[in-house]
N, C-alpha and C positions, 0 to 999 in steps of 0.2 A: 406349312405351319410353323409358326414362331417357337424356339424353343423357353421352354417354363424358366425360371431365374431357379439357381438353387438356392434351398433358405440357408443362413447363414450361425453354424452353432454359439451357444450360449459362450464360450469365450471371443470367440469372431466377435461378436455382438457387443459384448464388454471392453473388446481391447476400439474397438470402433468408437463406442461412445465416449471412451476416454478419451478419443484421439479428437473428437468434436471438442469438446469440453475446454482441451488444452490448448487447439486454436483460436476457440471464444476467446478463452482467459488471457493470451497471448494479443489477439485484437482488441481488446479489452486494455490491456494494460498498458500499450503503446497508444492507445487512445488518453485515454487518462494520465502516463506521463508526458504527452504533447502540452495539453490541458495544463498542467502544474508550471510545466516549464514557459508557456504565456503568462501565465497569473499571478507567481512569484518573481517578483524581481526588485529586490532590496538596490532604494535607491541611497540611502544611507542608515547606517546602522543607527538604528533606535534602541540600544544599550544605553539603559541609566545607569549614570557613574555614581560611583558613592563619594560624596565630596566630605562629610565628615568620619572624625575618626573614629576607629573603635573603641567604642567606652568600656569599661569597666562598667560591671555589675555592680550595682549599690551593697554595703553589705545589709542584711536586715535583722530584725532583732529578731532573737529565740526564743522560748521559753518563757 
């Protein structure tokens, strides 16, 4: 006769599914930073320069 599995208590059980969760999130995320590091790749900086200068404020009238 095969022996029965014992069940496993309510912290076993929580410290387990944590432990799935954080190899998803881990397979998961090396997943997703491969993906970013294909998809981003600045081939030149698209920074707009500001070629005029800083103006001054008009003054305006009060009162």
């Amino acid at each position: 006769m095969a022996q029965a599995k014992k069940r496993l208590s309510k912290a076993a059980r929580a410290a387990q599914k944590i432990l799935e969760e954080s190899k998803l999130l881990a397979n998961n995320k090396t997943l997703t930073d491969s993906k970013a590091e294909q998809t981003f790749k600045p081939a030149d900086s698209q920074v707009k320069i500001n070629t005029t200068a800083n103006k001054i404020r008009p003054d305006k009238k009060r009162g």
